[in-house]
C-alpha positions in Angstrom: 0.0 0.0 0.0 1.3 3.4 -0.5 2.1 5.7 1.8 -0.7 8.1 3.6 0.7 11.1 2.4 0.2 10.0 -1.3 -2.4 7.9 -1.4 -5.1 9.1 -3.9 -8.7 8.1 -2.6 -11.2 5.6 -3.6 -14.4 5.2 -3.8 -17.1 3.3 -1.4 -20.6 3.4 -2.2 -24.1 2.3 -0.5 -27.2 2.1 -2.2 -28.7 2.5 -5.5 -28.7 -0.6 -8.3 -25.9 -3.0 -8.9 -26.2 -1.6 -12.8 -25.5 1.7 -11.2 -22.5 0.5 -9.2 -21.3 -0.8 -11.9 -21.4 2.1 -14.4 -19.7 4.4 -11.3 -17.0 1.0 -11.0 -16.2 1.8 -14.4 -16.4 5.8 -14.4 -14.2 5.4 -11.1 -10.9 3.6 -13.0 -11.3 5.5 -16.2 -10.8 8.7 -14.0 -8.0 6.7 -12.3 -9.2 6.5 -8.9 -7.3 3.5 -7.1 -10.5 1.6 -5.8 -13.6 0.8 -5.7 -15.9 -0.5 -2.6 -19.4 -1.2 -2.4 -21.2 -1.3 0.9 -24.4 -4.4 1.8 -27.6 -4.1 3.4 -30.8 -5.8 2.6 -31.5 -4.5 -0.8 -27.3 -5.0 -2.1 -25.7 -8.3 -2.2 -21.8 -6.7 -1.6 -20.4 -9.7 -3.1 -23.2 -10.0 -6.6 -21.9 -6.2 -6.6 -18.2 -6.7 -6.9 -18.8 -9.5 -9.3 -20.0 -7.4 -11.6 -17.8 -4.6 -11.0 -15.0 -7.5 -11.6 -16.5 -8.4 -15.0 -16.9 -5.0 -16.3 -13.2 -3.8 -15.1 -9.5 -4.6 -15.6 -7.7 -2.3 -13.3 -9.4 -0.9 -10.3 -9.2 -2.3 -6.9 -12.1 -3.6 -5.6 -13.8 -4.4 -2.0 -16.6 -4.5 0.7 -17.0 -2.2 3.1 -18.6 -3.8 4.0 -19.6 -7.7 3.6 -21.6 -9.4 6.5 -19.8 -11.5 8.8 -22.6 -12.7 11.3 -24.9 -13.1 8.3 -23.1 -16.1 6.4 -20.7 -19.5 8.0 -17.0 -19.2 7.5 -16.7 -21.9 4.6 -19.7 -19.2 2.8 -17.2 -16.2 3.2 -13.6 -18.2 2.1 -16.3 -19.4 -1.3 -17.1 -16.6 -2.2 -14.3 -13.9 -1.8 -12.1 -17.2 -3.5 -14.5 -16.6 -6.3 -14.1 -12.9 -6.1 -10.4 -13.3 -6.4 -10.4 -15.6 -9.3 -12.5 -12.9 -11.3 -9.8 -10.2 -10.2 -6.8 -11.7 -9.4 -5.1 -9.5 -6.7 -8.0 -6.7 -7.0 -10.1 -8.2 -4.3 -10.1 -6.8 -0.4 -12.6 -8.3 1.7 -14.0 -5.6 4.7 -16.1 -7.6 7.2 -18.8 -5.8 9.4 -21.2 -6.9 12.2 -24.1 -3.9 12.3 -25.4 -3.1 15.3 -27.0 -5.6 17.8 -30.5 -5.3 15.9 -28.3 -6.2 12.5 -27.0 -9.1 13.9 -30.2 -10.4 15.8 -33.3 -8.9 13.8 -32.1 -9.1 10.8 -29.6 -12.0 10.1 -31.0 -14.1 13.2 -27.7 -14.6 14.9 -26.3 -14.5 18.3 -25.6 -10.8 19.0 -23.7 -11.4 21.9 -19.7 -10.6 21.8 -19.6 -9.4 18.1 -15.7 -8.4 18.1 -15.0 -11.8 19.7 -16.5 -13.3 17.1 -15.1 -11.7 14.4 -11.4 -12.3 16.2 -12.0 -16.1 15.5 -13.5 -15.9 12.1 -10.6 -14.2 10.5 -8.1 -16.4 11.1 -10.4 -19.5 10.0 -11.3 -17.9 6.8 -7.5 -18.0 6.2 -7.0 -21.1 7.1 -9.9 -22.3 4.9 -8.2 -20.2 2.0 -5.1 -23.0 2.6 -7.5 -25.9 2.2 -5.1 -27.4 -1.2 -2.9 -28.1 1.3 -3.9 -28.3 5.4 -7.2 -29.9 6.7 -9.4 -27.5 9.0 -10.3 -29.0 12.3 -11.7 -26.1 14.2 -13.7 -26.3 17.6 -13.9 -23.2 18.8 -15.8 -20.6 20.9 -18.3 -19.4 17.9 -17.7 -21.8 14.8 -16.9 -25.1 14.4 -16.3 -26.2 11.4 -14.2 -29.6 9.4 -12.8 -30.3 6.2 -10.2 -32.6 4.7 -7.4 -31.1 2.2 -8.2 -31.1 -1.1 -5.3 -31.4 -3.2 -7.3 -31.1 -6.6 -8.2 -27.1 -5.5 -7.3 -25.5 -8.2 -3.7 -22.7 -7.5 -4.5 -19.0 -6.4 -3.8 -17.1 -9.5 -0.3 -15.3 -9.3 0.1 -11.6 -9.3 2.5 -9.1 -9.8 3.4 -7.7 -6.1 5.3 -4.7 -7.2 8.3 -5.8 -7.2 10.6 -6.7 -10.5 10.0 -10.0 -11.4 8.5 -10.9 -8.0 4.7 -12.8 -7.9 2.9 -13.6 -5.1 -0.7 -15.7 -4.4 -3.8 -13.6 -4.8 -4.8 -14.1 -1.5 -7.0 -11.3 -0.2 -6.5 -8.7 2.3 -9.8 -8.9 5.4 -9.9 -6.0 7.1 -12.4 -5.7 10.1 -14.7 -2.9 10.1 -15.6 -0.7 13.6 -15.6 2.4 14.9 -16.1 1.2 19.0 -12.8 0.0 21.1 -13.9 -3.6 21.2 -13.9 -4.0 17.2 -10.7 -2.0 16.5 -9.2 -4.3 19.3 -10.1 -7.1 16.9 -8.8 -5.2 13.8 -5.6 -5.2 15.1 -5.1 -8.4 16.9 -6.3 -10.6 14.2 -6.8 -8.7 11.0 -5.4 -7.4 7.8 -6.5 -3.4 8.0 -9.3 -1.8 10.1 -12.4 0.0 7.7 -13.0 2.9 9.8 -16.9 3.8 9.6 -18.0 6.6 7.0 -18.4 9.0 9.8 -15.1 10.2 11.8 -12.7 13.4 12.0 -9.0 13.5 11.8 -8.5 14.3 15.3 -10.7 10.9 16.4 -8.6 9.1 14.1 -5.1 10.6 15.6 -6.3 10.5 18.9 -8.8 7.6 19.7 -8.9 4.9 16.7 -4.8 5.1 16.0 -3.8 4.4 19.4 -6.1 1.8 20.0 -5.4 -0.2 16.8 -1.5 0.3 17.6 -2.0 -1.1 21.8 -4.3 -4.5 20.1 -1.8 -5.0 17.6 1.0 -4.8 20.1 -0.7 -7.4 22.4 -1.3 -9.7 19.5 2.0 -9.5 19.3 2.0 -8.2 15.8 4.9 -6.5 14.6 4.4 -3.2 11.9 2.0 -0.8 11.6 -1.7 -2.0 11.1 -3.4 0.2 8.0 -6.9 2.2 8.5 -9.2 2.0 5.1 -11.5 5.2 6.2 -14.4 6.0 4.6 -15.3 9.8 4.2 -18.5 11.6 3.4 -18.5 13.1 0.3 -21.2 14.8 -1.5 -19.8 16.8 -4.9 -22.0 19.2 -7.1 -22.3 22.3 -9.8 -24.2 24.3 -6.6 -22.1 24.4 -3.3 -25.5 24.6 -1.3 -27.2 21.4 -2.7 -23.8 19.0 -2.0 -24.1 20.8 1.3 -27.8 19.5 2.2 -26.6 16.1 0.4 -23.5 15.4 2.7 -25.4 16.6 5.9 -28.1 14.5 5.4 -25.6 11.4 5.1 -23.9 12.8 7.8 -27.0 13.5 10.6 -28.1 9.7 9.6 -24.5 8.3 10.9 -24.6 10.9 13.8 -27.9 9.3 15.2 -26.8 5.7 15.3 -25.1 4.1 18.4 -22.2 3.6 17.2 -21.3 7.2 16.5 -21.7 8.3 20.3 -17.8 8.5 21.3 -17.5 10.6 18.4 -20.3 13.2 19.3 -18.6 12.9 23.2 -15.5 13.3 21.9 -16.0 16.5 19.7 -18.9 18.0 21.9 -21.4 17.5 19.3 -24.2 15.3 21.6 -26.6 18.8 21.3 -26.8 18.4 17.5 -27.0 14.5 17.8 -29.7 15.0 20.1 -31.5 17.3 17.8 -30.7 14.7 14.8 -32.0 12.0 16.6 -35.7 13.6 17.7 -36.1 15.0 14.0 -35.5 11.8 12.6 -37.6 10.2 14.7 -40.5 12.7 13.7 -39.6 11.4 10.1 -38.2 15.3 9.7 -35.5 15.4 7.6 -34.8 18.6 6.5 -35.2 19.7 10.5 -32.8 16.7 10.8 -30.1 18.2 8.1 -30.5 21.4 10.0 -29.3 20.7 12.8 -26.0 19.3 11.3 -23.8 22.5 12.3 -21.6 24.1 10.4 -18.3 23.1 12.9 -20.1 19.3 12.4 -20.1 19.0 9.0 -16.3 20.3 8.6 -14.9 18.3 10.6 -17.1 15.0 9.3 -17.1 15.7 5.6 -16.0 16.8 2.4 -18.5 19.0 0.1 -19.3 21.5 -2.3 -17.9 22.1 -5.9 -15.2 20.4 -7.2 -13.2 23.1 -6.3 -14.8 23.4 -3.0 -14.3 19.4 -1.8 -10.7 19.2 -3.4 -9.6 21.8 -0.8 -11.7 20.7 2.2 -10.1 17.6 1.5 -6.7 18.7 1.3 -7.0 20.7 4.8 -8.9 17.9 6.9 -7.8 14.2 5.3 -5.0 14.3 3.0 -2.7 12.3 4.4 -5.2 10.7 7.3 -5.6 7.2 5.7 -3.5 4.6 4.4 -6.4 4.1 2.2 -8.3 6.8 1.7 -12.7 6.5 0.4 -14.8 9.2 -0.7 -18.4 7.8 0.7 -21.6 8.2 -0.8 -24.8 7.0 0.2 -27.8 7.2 -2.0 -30.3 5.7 0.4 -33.9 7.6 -0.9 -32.4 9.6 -2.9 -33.6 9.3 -6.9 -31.6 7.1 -8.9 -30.4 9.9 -11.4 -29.0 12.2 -8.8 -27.1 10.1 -6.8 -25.5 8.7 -10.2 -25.0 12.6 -11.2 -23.4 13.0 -7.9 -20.7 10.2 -7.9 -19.8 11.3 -11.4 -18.9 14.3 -9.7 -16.7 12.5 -7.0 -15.2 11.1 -9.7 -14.3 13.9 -12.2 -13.5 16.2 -9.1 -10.8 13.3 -7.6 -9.7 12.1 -10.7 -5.9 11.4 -11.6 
């Protein structure tokens, strides 16, 4: 990975159709940007998404951010990222996520109890499954148990330039745990490849709060070098500064109201405006909702405006932040030709 300091950003996405994620996939590496990530909820397969991106691209990085974890068994996630991988050798990054407690146990029907735990023994076993030509799997643990003989007839992982002259490696790929909470960057860095940051955070949270707490896990573990941070960044592009304004505020005061976003509003003093977030939204207000995202909020959270405009607020707050850098969008209600108008914008404005 490149360093922070010159690392161009990506792109991560949520919402919208899987045509549409693939028509931004392609937009996104003819403008040159270095990735491309697609988010999953329960109208977006992340994996059917990157399988098309795969097909319909021959450069661009590609990965979840993220897939479910709690959602599928271990022997479902080494399948289908192996299958990812073998559409785009050495393109694929797989970013695993729990949700929140009503994610895990509303939704997907699982056991919400000691997510990060959970996640700390399913990343190793998915690499062990990866190894499966080779090694058996005999794994009784605390969450998963699972068994297979070697199978010697698995076909090779492809072989891939690593950037080196002359040098190839397997195309094995990189699982990065997502969390924005102690307990799941704890797991990040004991266990994993990368932490995904979540879309909403501020330099200073980073520097101050997520850094130090990825470094401490990873030096328990035991783990020598520096783990990376993929963050995600709220970006909202557009020809009137006003309108990308209202567009990354609303993203931003629908992050601000969840759970997880709590030590961030404590740790900038920004619980007033959460508050206020929280009972619009509840009233099913969302312009009162993108009102109260403050000025001093949104500056700190996000990058916005013109092309002009977002190029410089993200030069002043991010450049630099990240090891891997990704302009977020999220197009959750919003009509299908504006949010595509919109990541065009992120695209053109951050290209090459």
């Amino acid at each position: 990975m490149e360093d922070a300091a010159t690392t161009r950003p990506g792109l991560a996405i949520q919402a919208g159709t899987v045509p549409l994620a693939v028509q931004v996939a392609q937009e996104a590496e003819r403008r040159g940007l270095p990735s491309f990530w697609s988010s999953e909820f329960y109208d977006r397969s992340a994996v059917v998404t990157l399988a098309a991106a795969a097909a319909a691209t021959s450069r661009i990085r590609l990965g979840s951010a993220i897939a479910w974890a709690l959602g599928r068994t271990p022997v479902t996630l080494a399948t289908e990222f192996r299958s990812l991988a073998e559409l785009a050798p050495g393109r694929i990054t797989l970013g695993l996520g729990t949700g929140n407690g009503q994610v895990i146990a509303d939704w997907h029907g699982a056991d919400a109890r000691r997510p990060a735990a959970r996640l700390a023994e399913l990343v190793p076993l998915i690499r062990r499954l990866w190894e499966l030509d080779t090694t058996a799997v005999e794994h009784d643990g605390e969450f998963y148990r699972c068994r297979l003989a070697a199978d010697p007839l698995l076909p090779a992982w492809p072989l891939v330039d690593v950037g080196e002259s002359g040098k190839h490696g397997h195309s094995r790929p990189a699982i990065l745990v997502a969390g924005g909470r102690r307990p799941m960057i704890s797991a990040a860095g004991a266990v994993a490849d990368g932490l995904v940051g979540l879309p909403l955070c501020s330099r200073a949270f980073v520097e101050e709060e997520v850094r130090p707490a990825l470094d401490a896990a990873a030096a328990r573990a035991g783990r020598p070098g520096r783990i990376p941070i993929t963050g995600m960044i709220i970006c909202a592009v557009g020809e009137h500064s006003a309108r990308a304004r209202v567009f990354a505020a609303q993203q931003v005061a629908v992050f601000a109201a969840r759970p997880s976003a709590a030590p961030l509003m404590a740790f900038h003093g920004f619980e007033g405006e959460a508050a206020d977030i929280r009972d619009a939204l509840a009233r099913r207000d969302v312009p009162a909702a993108v009102a109260a995202v403050s000025d001093r909020m949104l500056d700190a959270l996000a990058v916005y405006g013109t092309p002009k405009e977002a190029l410089e607020r993200y030069d002043a707050v991010f450049d630099g932040l990240y090891d891997e850098p990704l302009l977020f969008s999220a197009g959750k209600g919003m009509p299908q030709g504006g949010f595509r108008d919109s990541l065009m914008a992120v695209c053109e404005a951050f290209a090459s």
